[in-house]
N, C-alpha and C positions, 0 to 999 in steps of 0.2 A: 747556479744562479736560479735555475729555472723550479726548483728543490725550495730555494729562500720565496720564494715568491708566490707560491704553491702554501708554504707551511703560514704565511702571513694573511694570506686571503684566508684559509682556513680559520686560523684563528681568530680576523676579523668578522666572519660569517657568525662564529659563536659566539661572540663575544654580544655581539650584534642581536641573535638569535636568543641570549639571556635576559636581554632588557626589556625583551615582550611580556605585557602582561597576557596570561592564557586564564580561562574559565574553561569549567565543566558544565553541561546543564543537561539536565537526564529531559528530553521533551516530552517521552510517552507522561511521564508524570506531572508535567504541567498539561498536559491537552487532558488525561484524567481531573486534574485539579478543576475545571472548565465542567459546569452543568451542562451547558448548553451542546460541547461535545458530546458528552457521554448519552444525553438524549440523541444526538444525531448517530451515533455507533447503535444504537438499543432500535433505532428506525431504521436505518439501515440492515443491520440484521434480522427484521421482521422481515422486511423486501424481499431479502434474500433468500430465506426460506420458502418464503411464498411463492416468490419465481421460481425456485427446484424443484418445491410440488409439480406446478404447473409444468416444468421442464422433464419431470419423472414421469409424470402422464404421459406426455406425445408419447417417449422411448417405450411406456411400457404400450401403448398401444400397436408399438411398433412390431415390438416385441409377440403382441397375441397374434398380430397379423401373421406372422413369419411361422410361431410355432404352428396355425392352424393350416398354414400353406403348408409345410410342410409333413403336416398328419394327414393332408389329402393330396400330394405331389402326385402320386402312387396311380392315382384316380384321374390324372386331370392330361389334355393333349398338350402336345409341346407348344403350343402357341397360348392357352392356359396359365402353362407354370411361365410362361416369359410373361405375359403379363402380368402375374402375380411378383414377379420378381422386381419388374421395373415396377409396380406400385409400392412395394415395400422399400424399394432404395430409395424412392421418390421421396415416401414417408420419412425416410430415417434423414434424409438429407434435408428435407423442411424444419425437422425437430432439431436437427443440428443447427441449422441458420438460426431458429428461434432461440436457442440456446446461445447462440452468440451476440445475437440481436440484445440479450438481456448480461449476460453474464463478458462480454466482450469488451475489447481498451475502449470503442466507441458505444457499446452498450446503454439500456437504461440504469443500471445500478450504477458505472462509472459515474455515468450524468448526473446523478443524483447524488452520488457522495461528493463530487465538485459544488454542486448548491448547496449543500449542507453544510462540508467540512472546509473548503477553500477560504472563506470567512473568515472563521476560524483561525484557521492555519494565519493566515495575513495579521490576525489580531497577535497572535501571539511571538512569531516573529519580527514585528514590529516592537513590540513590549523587551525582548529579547534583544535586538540590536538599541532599543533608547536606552536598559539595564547597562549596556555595555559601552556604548557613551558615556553616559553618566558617570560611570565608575573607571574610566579609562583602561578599558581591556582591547587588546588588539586582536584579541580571538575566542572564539566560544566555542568549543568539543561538545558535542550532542554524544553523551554516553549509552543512550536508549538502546540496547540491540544493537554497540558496534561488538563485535568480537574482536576487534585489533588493537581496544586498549588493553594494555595488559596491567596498568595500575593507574591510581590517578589520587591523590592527598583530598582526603573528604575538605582541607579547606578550600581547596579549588573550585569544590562544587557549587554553585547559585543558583540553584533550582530552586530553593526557596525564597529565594529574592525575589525571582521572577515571576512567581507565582503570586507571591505579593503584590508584585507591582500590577499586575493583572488585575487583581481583584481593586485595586486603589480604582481603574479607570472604568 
């Protein structure tokens, strides 16, 4: 009994599970589609660089400090090289905070790609759930960089709808 009841739920699950409408939609290619993204990606990546510079500075000043401590260790009293030591850890652990300060989850660059890209993001997934409305889909697969589809029927895909419909608003 327990066997008949099992094989029926099952087969109601699928059966159930066939009448869904499903969509594909590649996102990296709609958020490329988007000027105003690909300017915030192109500003952001300037930041970013510029932050490193400035983030490759501290280390490497850290860095002279340390080799020139230790080309004069040799020369200097034990209380000397401890403070050379605690200045350079000191150093290096500043340059690490500022590197976090900038490159970190709560960092400047974070913040700044939430004002930039978050907008965005909302426009498009807005455009993306009214596509799917519209069209009575009950679900939409973002194909961008999953690895776990392993196939998917190009008519599935409405990334070009979407992208349309973007541009309409």
């Amino acid at each position: 009994m327990k066997r008949l009841i099992l094989a029926l739920a099952l087969m109601l699950s699928f059966t159930a599970a066939s009448a869904q409408n499903y969509a594909v939609v590649n996102s990296e290619k709609v958020f490329k589609s988007i000027a105003a993204y690909n300017e915030a990606i192109t500003k952001l990546d300037q930041m970013a660089e510029q932050y490193q510079k400035q983030v490759d500075a501290k280390f490497e000043e850290v860095e002279n400090l340390y080799n020139t401590y230790m080309q004069r260790k040799a020369s200097l009293s034990q209380s000397l090289q401890q403070a050379n030591e605690e200045k350079i850890l000191k150093m290096e652990q500043e340059a690490t905070e500022y590197q976090e300060s900038i490159f970190g989850t709560d960092g400047e660059l974070m913040k700044k790609r939430l004002e930039l890209i978050q907008p965005i993001q909302q426009k498009v997934f807005a455009a993306i759930e009214e596509y799917a409305k519209s069209k009575g889909i009950d679900m939409i697969i973002d194909s961008a960089q999953n690895a776990t589809m392993l196939y998917y029927s190009a008519t599935a895909d409405h990334t070009e709808a979407v992208i349309a419909l973007l541009r309409t608003k």
